[in-house]
C-alpha positions in Angstrom: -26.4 -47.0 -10.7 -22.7 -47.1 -12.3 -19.9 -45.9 -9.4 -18.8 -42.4 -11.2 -22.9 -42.1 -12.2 -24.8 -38.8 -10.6 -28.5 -39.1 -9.7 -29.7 -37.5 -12.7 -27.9 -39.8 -14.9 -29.0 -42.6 -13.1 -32.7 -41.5 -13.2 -32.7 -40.7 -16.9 -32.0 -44.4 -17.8 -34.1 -45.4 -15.0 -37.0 -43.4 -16.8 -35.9 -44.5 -20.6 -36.5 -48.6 -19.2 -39.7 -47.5 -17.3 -41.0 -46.2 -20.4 -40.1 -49.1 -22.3 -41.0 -51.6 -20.1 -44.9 -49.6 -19.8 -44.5 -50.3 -23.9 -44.7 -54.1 -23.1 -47.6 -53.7 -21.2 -45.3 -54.0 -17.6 -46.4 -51.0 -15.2 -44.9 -50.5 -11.8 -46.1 -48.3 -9.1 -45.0 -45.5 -7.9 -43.9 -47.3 -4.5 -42.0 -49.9 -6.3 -40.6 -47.8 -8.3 -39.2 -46.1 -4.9 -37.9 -49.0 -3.2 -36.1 -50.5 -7.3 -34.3 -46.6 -7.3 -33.2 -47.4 -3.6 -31.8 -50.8 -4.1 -30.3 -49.7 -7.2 -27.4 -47.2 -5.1 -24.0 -47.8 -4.7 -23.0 -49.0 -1.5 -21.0 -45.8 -0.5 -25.3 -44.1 -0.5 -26.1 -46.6 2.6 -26.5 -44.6 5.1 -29.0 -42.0 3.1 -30.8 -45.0 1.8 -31.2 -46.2 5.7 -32.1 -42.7 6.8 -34.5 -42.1 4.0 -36.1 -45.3 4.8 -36.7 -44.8 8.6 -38.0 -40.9 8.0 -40.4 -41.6 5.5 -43.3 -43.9 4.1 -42.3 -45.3 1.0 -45.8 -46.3 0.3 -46.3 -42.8 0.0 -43.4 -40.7 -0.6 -43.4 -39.5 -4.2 -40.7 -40.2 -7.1 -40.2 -36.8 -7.4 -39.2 -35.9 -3.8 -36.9 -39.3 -3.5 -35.1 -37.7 -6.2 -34.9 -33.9 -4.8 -33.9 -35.6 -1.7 -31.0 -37.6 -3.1 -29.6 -34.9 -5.3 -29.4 -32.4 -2.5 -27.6 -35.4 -0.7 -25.3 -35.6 -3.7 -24.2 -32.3 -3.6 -23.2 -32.4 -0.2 -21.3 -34.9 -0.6 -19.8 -33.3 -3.3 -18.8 -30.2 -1.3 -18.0 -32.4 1.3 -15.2 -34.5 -1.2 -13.8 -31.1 -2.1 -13.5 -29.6 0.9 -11.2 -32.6 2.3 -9.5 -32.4 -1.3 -8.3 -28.7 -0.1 -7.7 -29.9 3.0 -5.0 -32.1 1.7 -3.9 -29.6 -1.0 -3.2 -27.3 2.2 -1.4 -29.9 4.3 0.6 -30.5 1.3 1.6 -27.1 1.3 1.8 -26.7 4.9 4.5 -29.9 4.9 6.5 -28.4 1.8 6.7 -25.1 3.7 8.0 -26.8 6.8 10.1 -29.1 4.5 11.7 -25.8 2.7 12.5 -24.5 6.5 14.1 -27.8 7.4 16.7 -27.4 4.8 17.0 -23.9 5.0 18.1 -24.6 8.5 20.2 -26.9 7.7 21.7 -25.2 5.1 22.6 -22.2 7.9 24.1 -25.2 10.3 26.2 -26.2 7.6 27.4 -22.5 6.7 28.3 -22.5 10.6 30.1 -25.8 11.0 32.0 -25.0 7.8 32.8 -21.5 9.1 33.6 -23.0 12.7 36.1 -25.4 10.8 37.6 -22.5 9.0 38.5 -20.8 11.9 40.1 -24.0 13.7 42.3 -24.5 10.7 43.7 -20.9 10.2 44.1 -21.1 13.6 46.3 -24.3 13.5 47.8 -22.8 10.3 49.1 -19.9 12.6 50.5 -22.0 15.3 52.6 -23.5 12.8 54.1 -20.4 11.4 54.6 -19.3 15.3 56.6 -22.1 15.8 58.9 -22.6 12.8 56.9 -22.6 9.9 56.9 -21.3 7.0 57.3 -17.6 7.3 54.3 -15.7 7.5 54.7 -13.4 4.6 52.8 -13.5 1.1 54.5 -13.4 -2.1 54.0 -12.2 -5.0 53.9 -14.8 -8.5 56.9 -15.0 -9.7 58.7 -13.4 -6.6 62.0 -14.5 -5.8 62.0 -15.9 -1.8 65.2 -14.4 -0.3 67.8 -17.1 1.5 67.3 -14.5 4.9 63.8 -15.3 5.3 64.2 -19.0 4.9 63.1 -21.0 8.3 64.7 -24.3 9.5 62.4 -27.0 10.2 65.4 -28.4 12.3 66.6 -25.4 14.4 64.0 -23.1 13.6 67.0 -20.2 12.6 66.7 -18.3 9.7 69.1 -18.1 6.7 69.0 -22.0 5.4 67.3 -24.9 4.2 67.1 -28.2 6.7 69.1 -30.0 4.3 72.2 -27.3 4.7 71.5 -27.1 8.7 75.1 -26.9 10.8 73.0 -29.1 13.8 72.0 -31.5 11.5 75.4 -32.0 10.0 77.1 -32.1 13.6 74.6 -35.0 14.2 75.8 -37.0 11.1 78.9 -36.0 12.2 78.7 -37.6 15.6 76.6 -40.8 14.2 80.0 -41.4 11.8 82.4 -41.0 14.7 80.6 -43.6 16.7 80.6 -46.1 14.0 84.6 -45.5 13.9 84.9 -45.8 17.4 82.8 -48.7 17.7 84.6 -50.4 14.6 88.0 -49.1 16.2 87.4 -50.7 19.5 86.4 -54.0 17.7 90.1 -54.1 15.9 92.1 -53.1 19.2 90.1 -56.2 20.7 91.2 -58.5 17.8 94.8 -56.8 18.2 95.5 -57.0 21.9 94.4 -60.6 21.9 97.3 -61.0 19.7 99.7 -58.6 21.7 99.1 -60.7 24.8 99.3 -63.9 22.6 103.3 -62.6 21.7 104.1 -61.2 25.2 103.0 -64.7 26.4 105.7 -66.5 24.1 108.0 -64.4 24.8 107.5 -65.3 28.6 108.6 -68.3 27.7 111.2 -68.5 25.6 113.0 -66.0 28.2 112.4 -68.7 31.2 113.4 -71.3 28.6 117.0 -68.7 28.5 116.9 -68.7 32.1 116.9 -72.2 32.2 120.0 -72.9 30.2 122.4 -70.5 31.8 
């Protein structure tokens, strides 16, 4: 018996090789022929073909009931194939379902983080406008943005641009003086070494004076 073979298959070419083996003067009986259909099964029929021959005598037992008995076994197994064949079919589904859930739920965290983040940032965005940012007014496409409403990143007054800030510009200023004072200080070193350097001479040549009178 081929793997993919049913009974009836099987038996019908069992019965065409009978027949032409009787032709050639070769007869079998009907328990040999019992015990040749046996050993002829696939392995995967074992355990019928062990059952079959503890229940019954196959000295006796006809051709015709082995057969009814082994295609009633057939279609049991048979139903037995397809019902673990929808069993899988509905586990598949089953798993797709809960699959489908999974990212739905996912998909719903992700809204929630994104709208969490959302928040955070208009949140930070209004902080900065609170303290000195840009002003917190919407314009228009094209609008012109008047030099009142203007915010100083540096002072944080209104009515200029940093670059045009008073404070800043007093710090420059400052910065510019130092560096003349420092560079000041550095030529009234250079020139009072000198002063002393004279007054010292002229010490001198007075004493020297002194001397002659």
């Amino acid at each position: 018996m081929n793997e993919n073979e049913d009974i009836k298959s099987m038996f019908s070419r069992f019965t065409n090789i009978i027949n032409a083996l009787q032709a050639l003067d070769k007869i079998y009986s009907n328990s040999e022929m019992v015990r040749k259909i046996l050993r002829c099964l696939p392995r995967s029929w074992m355990p019928k073909v062990t059952a079959i021959e503890k229940a019954k005598n196959l000295n006796v037992l006809a051709l015709e009931d082995l057969l009814g008995s082994l295609m009633t076994h057939e279609l049991s197994m048979q139903k037995k194939d397809d019902d673990e064949e929808k069993e899988k079919k509905k586990k598949k589904i089953v798993a797709l379902k809960s699959s489908q859930t999974e990212d739905s739920e996912d998909d719903d965290d992700d809204d929630e983080e994104l709208a969490f983040i959302t928040r955070r940032f208009k949140k930070f965005l209004a902080g900065k406008k609170k303290f000195g940012g840009r002003p917190n007014k919407k314009f228009q496409k094209g609008e012109a943005i008047k030099i009142e409403e203007i915010i100083c990143y540096e002072c944080n007054k209104l009515g200029h641009y940093k670059s045009d800030c008073p404070r800043l510009k007093k710090k420059d200023l400052v910065k510019k003086k130092k560096k003349a004072m420092i560079a000041t200080w550095d030529d009234s070193d250079e020139s009072s070494s000198d002063e002393d350097t004279n007054e010292e001479v002229a010490q001198i040549a007075l004493m020297a004076l002194d001397d002659q009178e």
